[in-house]
N, C-alpha and C positions, 0 to 999 in steps of 0.2 A: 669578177663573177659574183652574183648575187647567194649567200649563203642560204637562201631558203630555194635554191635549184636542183638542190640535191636533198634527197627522201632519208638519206640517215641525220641531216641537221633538222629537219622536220621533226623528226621523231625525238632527236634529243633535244630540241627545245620545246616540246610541248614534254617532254620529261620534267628538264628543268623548270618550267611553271608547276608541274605538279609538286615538286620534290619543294619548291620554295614556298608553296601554299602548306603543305602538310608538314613540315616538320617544325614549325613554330607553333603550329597549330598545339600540337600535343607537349610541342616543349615548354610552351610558355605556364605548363601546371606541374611538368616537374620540377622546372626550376623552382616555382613557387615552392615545392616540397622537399630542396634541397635532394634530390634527386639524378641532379643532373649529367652523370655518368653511367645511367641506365643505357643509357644509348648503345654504349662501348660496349657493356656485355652483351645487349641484345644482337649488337651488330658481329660480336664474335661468335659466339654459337650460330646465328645465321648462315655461317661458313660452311659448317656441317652438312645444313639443307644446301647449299649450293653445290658443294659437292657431291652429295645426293641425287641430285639434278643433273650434275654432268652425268655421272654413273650408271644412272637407272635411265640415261637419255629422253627426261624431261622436264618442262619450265624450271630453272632451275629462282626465277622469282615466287613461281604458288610452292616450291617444294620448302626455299626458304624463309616463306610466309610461315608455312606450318610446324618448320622446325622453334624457331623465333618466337612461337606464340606459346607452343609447349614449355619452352625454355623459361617464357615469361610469366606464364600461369606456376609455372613449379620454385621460382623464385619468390613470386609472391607471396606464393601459399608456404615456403621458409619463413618469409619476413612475418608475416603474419602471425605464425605460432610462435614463432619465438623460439625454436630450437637453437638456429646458428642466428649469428649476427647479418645485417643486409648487407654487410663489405665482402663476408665470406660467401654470400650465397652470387655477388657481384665476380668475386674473382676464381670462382668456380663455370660460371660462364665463360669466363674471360679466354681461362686458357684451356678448358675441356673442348669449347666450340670451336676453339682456332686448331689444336692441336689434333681434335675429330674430323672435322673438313681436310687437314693435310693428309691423314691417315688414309680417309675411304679413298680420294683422290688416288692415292697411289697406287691401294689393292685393287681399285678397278682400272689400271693399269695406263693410268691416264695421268699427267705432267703438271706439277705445283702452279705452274705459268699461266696454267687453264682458270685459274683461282685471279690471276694479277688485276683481271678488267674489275670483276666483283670488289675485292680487295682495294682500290684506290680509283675505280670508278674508269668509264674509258666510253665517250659518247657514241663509238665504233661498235659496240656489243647490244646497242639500242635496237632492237627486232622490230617489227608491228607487232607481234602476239604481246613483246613484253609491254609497250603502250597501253594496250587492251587491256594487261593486269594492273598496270598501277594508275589506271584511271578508276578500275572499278574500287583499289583498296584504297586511294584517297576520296573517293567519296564515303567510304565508311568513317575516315579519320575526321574527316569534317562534322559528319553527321552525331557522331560521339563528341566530337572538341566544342561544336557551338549549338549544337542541340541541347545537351547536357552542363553546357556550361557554369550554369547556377549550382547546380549537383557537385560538380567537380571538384570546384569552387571552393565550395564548404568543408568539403573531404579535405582538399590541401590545405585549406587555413587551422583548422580543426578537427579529427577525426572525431574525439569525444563528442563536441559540440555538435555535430554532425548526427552521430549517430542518436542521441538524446533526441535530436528533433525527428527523427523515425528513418532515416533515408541507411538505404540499402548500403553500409558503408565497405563490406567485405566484396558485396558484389559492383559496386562502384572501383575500389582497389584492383579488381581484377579486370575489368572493362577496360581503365587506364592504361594496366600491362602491356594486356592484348594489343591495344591503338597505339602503343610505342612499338611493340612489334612489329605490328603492320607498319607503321611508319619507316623504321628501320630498312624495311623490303623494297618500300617505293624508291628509298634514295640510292639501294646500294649501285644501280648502273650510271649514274652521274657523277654522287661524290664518291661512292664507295664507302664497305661497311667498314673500314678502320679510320673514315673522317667524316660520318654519319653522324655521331653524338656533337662533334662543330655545330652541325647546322640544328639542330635541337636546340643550344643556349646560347652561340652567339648571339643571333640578331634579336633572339630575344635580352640576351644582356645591355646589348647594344642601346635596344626601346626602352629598358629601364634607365635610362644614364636621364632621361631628357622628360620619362612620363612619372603619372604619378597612379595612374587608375586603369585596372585590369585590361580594363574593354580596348583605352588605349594603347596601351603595351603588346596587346594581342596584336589590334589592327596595324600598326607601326612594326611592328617584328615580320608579320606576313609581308608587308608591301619592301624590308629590307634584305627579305628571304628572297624574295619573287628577283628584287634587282640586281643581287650579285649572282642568283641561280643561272640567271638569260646570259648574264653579261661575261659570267665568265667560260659560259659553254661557247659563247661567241667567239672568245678569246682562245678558245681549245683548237676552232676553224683557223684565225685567222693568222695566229702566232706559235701554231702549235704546241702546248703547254698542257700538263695533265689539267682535265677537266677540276676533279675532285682536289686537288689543292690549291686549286686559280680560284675555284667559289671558294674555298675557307680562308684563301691570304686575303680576298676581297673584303669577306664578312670581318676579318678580325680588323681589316681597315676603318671602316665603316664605323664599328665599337672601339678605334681611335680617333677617329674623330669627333664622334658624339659626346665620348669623354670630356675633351678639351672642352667642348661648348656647355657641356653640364652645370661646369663650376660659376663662370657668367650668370647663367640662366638661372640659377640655385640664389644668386647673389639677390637676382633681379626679383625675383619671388619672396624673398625675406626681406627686401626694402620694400614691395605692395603689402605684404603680412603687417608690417609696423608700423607702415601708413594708415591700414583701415585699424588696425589694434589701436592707432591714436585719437582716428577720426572718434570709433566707440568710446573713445572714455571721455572725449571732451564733452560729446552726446550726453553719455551719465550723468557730468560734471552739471551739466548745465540743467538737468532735471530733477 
């Protein structure tokens, strides 16, 4: 049987293209900022919203959008002033969102199990409405990640540096948030929100093993997001295996192998660096 016969592998594979475009997108500048476990809390307090969603009987993707982005603006704006530390304002999310989603779930008389698809991701809970939403929030992700790129940029390498040259650095910090939030919402029916932040820094860790410069590390991260995304929702069809753990054993594969070829490719670049470093000095020599 052909796996594109049926209207729910439709829908989760134009999922997973989305889910493997947008979440490198936005991760490849928190990694840059050492950041890279924003995920995890965003994706916990998201839980909240989802169960929200179930309770109040609806979308439980734009309800967890909205929770997700509050969460992430109110974290920010901690880290920011500097009252608590970013670990405490991280593991306040953590287990406020997870153990608030359990809660409302229960008082609105409704079963933990309801929570499992969201939680570890399950291509069976793919709707059309929910396509429709995480088509619109990954075009915002994009629109922020490479529109703003240069912006971004300068904020992760440098805030100081950043803000001296005039650029809006508080309201760039919170843009950022935002678009991990939103990102967090697109992936949770694929991978799921407690292996969401995977797909944030693997494939971008991955891209870093082999690149050296932003733009490639972006574009190399997204094309290694996009092929474990497809491949292992494929693999959910044909060998039945949770979705959301098939694309992270994939991704962390991928970032073993690019590993191994790194150190080669590292070798082979420092014997061209000592090449032309020689050709130049005999050039000198001879002037």
């Amino acid at each position: 049987m052909d796996i594109l016969d049926y209207a729910f592998m439709q829908r989760a594979l134009i999922a997973a293209a989305l889910v493997g475009i947008t979440a490198p997108a936005i991760g490849t500048y928190l990694v840059q900022r050492r950041q890279a476990l924003m995920g995890d809390g965003l994706g916990h307090v998201a839980m909240t919203g989802v169960a929200l969603g179930f309770v109040l009987q609806t979308s439980p993707v734009w309800m967890a959008t909205l929770v997700a982005v509050v969460g992430a603006v109110g974290m920010e704006l901690i880290r920011a002033r500097g009252r608590t530390s970013g670990d405490v304002a991280l593991a306040m999310l953590f287990y406020g969102g997870l153990a608030g989603g359990v809660m409302i779930i229960n008082l609105g008389g409704g079963q933990t199990a309801s929570l499992l698809g969201s939680m570890f991701g399950s291509i069976t809970t793919v709707a059309a409405e929910d396509v429709t939403a995480m088509a619109i929030l990954a075009a915002f992700v994009l629109a922020v990640a490479v529109g703003l790129r240069r912006q971004l940029f300068a904020v992760c390498q440098d805030e100081e540096f950043a803000r001296v040259t005039g650029l809006p650095v508080r309201a760039l910090n919170l843009l950022m948030a935002v678009t991990a939030a939103v990102t967090v919402t697109v992936a949770m029916r694929i991978v799921g929100l407690l292996l969401v932040s995977a797909m944030l820094v693997i494939p971008v860790a991955a891209a870093q093993r082999i690149t050296r410069s932003f733009a490639t590390t972006l574009g190399l991260a997204m094309a290694i997001s996009v092929t474990v995304s497809l491949t292992g929702t494929a693999a959910t069809y044909y060998i039945n295996v949770p979705s959301g753990a098939t694309i992270v054993l994939l991704a962390i594969g991928v970032f073993m192998v690019l590993t191994a070829l790194s150190a080669p490719l590292a070798r082979r670049r420092a014997r061209a660096a000592r090449a032309t470093e020689e050709v130049c000095t005999r050039d000198d020599v001879k002037v």
